[in-house]
N, C-alpha and C positions, 0 to 999 in steps of 0.2 A: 462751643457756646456762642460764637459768632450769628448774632442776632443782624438780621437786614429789615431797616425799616422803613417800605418801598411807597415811596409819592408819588404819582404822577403818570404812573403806570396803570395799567387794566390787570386785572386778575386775570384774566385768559392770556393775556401778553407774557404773565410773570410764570402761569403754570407752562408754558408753550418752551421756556429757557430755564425753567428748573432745575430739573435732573440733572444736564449738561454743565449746568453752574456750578451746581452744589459739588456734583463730584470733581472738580477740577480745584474749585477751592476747597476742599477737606483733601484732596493732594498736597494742594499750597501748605496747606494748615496741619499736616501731619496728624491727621484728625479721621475720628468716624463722621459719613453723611449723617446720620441723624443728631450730632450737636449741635446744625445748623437751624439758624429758624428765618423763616420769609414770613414779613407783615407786612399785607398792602394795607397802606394806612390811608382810609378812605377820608378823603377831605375835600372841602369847598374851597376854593381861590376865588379871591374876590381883585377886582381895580377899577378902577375908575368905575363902580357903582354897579359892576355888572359882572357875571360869575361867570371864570374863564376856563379853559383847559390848565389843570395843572403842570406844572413843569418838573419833569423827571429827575428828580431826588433822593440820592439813597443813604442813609445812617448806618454805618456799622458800629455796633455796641459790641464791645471785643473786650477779651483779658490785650492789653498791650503786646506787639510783638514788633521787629527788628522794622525798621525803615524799608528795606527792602522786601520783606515781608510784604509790609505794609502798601508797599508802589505795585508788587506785581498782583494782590488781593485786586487793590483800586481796579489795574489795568482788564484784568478778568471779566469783574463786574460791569467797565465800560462795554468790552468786547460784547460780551453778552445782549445788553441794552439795546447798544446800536444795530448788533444784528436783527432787532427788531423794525428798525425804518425808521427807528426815532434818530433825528439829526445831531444830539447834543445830548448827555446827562454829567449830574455832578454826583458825588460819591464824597460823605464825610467820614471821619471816624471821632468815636465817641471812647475814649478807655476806661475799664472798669480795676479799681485795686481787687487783687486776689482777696487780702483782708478785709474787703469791703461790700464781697460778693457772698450772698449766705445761699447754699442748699439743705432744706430739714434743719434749718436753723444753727447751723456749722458753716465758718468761713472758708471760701476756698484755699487760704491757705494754712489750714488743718486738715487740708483731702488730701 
C-alpha cells in the first residue's frame, strides 16, 4: 500500500524510473508490485511573486515499518531520483494506523 506522492518531478521522468523502482521497493517491502501507487502531484510553486520550478519532493504514505526498513526505502527512492539528473530530492514519510485504514469499509486491522 506504499503510496508515493511525487512533486517536483515530470511525469515522463517518473514513468522513465518506475518499474525499476517499484520492483526494488516491493523487494524491500516484502510485497506485490501492484500495492504500490505513484502520484505526480501536479502543482504551482510560487516565490517572490513569480512561478518557479518546483523542488523534488516525495511523500510516502505507508502502514508503519522498522527504521531501517524505513532508511533503505528512503535511500532507493533517492537513488532512483538522482539517477534522473536531478541534483538533490527530499523523501518524507507519512504513517497510516492499520486500525485507521478502511478497504470496503473494513479496517486493515480486521484483514
Amino acid at each position: 500500500m506504499p503510496h508515493l506522492m511525487i512533486r517536483g518531478i515530470s511525469v515522463e521522468q517518473v514513468k522513465s524510473i518506475s518499474t525499476p523502482l517499484v520492483k526494488e521497493l516491493a523487494e524491500l517491502c516484502i510485497c506485490e508490485t501492484d500495492n504500490f501507487t505513484l502520484e505526480i502531484v501536479k502543482s504551482t510553486f510560487v516565490f517572490d511573486e513569480n512561478e518557479v520550478q518546483g523542488y523534488p519532493f516525495i511523500e510516502v504514505k505507508w502502514f508503519e515499518r522498522s527504521q531501517d526498513i524505513q532508511d533503505q526505502f528512503a535511500h532507493l527512492v533517492t537513488k532512483h531520483v538522482l539517477s534522473l539528473g536531478i541534483p538533490e530530492v527530499e523523501v518524507a514519510f507519512a504513517a497510516f494506523l492499520e486500525s485507521s485504514y478502511y478497504l470496503n469499509g473494513k479496517s486493515f486491522a480486521e484483514i
